[in-house]
C-alpha positions in Angstrom: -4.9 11.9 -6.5 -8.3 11.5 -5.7 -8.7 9.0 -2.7 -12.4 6.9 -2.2 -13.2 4.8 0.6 -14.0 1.1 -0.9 -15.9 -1.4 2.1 -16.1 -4.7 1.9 -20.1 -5.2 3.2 -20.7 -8.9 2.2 -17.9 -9.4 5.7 -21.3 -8.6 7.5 -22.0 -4.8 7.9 -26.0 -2.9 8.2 -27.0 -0.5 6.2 -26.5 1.7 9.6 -22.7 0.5 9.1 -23.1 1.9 5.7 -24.3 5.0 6.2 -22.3 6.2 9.1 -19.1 5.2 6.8 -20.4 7.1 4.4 -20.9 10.0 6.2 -17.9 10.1 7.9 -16.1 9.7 4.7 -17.6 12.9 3.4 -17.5 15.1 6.1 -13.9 14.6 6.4 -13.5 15.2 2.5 -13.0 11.6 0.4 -13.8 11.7 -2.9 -16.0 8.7 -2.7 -17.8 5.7 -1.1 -17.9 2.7 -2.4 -19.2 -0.8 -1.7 -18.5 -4.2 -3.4 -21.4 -6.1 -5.0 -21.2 -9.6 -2.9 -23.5 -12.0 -1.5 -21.4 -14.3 0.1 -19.1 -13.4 2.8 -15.4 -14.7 2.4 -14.0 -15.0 6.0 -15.0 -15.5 9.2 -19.0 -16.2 9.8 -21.0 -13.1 7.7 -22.2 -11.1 10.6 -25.2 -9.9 9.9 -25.4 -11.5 6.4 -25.0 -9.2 3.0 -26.6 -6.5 2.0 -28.0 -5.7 -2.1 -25.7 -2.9 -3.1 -28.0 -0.8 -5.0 -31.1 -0.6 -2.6 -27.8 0.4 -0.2 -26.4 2.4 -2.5 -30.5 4.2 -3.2 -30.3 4.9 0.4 -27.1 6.5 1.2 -28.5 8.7 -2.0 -30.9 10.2 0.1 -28.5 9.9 3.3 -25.7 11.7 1.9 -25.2 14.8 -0.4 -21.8 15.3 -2.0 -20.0 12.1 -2.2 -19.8 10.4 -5.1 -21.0 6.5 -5.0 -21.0 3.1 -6.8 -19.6 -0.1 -6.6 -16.6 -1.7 -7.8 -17.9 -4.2 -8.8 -21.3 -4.9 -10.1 -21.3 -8.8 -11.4 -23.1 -8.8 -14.4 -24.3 -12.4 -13.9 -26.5 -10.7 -10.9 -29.5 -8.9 -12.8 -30.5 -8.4 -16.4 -29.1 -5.4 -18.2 -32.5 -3.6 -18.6 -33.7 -3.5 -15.2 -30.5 -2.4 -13.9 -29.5 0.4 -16.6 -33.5 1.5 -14.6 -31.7 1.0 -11.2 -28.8 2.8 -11.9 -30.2 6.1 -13.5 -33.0 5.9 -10.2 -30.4 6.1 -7.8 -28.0 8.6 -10.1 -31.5 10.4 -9.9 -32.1 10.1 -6.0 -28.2 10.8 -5.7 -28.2 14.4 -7.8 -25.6 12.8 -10.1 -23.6 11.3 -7.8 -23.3 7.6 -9.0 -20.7 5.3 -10.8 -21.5 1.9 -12.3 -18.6 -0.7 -11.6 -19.3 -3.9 -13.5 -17.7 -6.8 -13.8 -17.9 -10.3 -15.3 -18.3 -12.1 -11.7 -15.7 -14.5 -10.6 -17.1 -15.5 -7.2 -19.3 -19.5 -7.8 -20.0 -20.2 -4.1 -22.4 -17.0 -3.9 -24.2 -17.9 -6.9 -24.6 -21.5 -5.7 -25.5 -19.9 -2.1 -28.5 -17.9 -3.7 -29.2 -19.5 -7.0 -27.8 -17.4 -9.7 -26.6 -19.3 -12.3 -22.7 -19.2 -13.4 -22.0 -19.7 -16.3 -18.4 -20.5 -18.0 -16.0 -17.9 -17.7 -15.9 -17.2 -21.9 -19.7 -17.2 -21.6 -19.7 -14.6 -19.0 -17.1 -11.9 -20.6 -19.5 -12.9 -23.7 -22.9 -11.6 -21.3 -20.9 -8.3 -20.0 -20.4 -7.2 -23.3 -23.9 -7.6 -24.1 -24.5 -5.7 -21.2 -22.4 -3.2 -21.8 -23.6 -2.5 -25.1 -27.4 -2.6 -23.6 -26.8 -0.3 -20.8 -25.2 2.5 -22.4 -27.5 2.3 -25.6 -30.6 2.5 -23.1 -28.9 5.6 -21.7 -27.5 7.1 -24.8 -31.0 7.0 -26.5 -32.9 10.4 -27.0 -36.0 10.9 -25.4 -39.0 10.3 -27.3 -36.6 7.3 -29.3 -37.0 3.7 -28.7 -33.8 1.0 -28.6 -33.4 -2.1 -30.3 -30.6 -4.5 -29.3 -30.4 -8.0 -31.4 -28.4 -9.9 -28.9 -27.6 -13.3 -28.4 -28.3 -13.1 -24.6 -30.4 -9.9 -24.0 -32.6 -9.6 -26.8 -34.2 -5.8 -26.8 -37.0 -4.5 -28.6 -38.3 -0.9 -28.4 -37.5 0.0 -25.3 -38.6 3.5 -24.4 -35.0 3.4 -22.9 -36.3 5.2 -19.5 -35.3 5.8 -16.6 -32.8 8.2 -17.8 -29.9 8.8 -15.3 -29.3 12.7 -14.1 -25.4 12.8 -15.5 -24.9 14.0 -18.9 -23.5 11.1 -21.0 -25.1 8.8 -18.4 -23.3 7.4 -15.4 -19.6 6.8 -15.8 -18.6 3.6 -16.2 -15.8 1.7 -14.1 -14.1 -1.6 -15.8 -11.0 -3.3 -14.3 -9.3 -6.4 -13.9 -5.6 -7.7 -15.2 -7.2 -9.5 -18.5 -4.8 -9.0 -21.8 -7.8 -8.9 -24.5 -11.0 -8.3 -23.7 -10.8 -6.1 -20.5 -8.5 -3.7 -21.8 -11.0 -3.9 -25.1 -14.3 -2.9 -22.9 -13.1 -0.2 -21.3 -11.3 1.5 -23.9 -15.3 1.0 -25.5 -17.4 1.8 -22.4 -15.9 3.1 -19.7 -15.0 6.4 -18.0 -12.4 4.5 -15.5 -10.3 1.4 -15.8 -9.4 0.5 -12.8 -6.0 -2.3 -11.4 -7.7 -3.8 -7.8 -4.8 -5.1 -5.8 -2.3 -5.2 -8.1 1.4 -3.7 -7.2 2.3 -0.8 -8.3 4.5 -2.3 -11.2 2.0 -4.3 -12.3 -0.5 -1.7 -12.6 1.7 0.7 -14.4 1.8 -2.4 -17.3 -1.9 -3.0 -17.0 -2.5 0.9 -17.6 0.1 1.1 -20.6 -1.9 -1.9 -22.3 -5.1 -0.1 -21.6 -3.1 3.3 -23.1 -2.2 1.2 -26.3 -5.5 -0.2 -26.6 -7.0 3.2 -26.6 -4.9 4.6 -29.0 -5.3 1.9 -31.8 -9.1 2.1 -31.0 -8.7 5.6 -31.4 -9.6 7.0 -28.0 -7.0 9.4 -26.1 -6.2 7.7 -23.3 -6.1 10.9 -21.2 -9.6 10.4 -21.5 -9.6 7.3 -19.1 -9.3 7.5 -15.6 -6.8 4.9 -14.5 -6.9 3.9 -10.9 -6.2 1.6 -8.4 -7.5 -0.1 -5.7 -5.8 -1.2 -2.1 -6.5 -2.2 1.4 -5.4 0.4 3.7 -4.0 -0.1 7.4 -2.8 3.2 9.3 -1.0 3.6 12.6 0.9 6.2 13.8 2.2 4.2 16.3 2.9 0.2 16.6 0.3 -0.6 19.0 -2.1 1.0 16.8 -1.3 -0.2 13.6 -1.0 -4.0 14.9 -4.3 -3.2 16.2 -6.1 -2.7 13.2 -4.3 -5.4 11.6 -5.3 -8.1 14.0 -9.0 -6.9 13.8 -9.1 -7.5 10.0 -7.4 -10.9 10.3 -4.4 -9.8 8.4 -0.4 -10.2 9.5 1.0 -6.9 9.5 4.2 -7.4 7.2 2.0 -9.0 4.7 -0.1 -5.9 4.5 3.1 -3.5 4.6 4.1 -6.0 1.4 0.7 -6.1 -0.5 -1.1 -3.0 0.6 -0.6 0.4 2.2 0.0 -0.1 5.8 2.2 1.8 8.3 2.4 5.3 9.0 0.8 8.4 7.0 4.2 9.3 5.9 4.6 5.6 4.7 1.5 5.3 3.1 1.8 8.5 1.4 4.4 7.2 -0.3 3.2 3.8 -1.3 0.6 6.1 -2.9 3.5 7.9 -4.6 4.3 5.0 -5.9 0.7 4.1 -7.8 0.7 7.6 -9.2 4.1 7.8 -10.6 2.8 4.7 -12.9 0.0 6.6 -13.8 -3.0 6.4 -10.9 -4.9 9.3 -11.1 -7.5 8.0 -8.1 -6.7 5.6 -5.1 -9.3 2.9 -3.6 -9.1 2.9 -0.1 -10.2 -0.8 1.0 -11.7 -0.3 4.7 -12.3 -3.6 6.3 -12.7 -2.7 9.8 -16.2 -0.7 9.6 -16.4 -0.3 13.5 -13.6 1.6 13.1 -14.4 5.4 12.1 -11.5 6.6 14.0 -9.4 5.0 11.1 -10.9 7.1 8.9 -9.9 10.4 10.5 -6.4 9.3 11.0 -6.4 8.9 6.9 -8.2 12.1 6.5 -5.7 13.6 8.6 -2.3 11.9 7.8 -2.8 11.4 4.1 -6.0 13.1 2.3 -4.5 16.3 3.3 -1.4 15.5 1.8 -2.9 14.9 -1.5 -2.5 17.5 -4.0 
């Protein structure tokens, strides 16, 4: 079970928060950092306001070395296709071949009002992550020396030199998620490297995997070739006082996260994990709320990521 450290920035974090998560996550061994792609905060005031994820993300390229990083998720209602499939492969570049592209349909109006991105219906925006889809990986997936033509309904292209080209062979793997029937299950089976079940139980992400396994194999894809993971908020205490602690500083009632997330001990948050990967989780998002809090991370290090096989 791969574990990755997943923040939460748009709460009100720096870059400086950024970057000394991120380097604590990867000296103590975590698989990944990751950041969501918000710009609105959605409790209490915003702190310091949110931060872009991929001039972030370009940074803690050149801040970091092994650890992987992306987001989870990109909205695809945030930039045009082009220019970010250009973004993406810079920072794979500045990174070594370290990136991962999360991208979603965005679901989150107030930020668009709040900065003037326009939202469209929800049928018209699965309809424009497609269409990116399809644009990205083309632009990445076309030779060198080759141009790419793409005769959408949203994002016309026309002979693109398709450049920047990311470092990763294949390009840079794709993450899709979400608890859709049809059409999510239907992208990532088509694009992605990862499907991934964010804050679902473990039950219900074991029947969003086998639909996304079913999906695969009447497209034709071996499932075993997607990584299925999940995503939870994480809460550890090895003692009371601790753990109700570090609940009260992210505003959450402790029994509630010991229902809906992985709070409590190591030993019982090692096996709420257990519980993910008997349904088929092959790599665990660790939502960190509390970025102040770096001691949290060694306690995890130490109490779970070395119980990991």
């Amino acid at each position: 079970m791969d574990l990755r450290i997943f923040t939460e920035p748009q709460q009100g974090a720096t870059y400086d928060d950024l970057l000394a998560v991120a380097r604590t996550a990867e000296d103590l061994g975590f698989d990944g950092f990751f950041r969501s792609d918000h710009y609105l905060h959605m409790g209490g005031d915003g702190g310091a306001g949110p931060t872009d994820a991929w001039t972030t993300l370009a940074g803690l390229a050149r801040d970091t070395s092994t650890i992987r990083l992306g987001t989870l998720v990109t909205s695809a209602t945030f930039r045009y296709p082009g220019p970010l499939a250009v973004q993406v492969a810079g920072v794979d570049q500045m990174s070594g071949g370290r990136v991962e592209l999360g991208l979603g349909a965005g679901w989150f109006e107030a930020e668009h009002t709040a900065y003037g991105i326009p939202f469209p219906p929800l049928g018209e925006r699965f309809d424009r992550l497609e269409e990116q889809l399809a644009v990205i990986t083309g632009l990445w997936a076309t030779q060198p020396g080759e141009t790419f033509s793409h005769n959408g309904s949203h994002y016309p292209i026309v002979d693109s030199p398709a450049l920047a080209k990311p470092v990763q062979q294949g390009g840079v793997p794709i993450i899709i998620g979400g608890g859709g029937k049809r059409r999510t299950p239907a992208l990532a089976v088509r694009y992605a490297a990862e499907f991934n079940a964010a804050f679902a139980s473990a039950a219900d992400s074991g029947r969003l995997f086998e639909r996304v396994r079913e999906v695969a194999r009447d497209a034709g894809r071996d499932p075993a070739t997607l990584t299925l993971s999940a995503a939870q908020v994480v809460c550890l205490g090895n003692d009371e006082a601790t753990l109700a602690r570090r609940a009260a500083a992210i505003g959450r009632d402790l029994d509630e996260l010991r229902a809906n997330g992985l709070a409590g001990s190591a030993d019982e948050v090692v096996d709420r994990i257990g519980t993910f990967a008997e349904v088929g989780a092959e790599r665990l998002y660790l939502q960190v709320l509390d970025l102040s809090d770096l001691d949290h991370l060694s306690d995890i290090a130490d109490g779970v990521l070395r119980q990991m096989p």
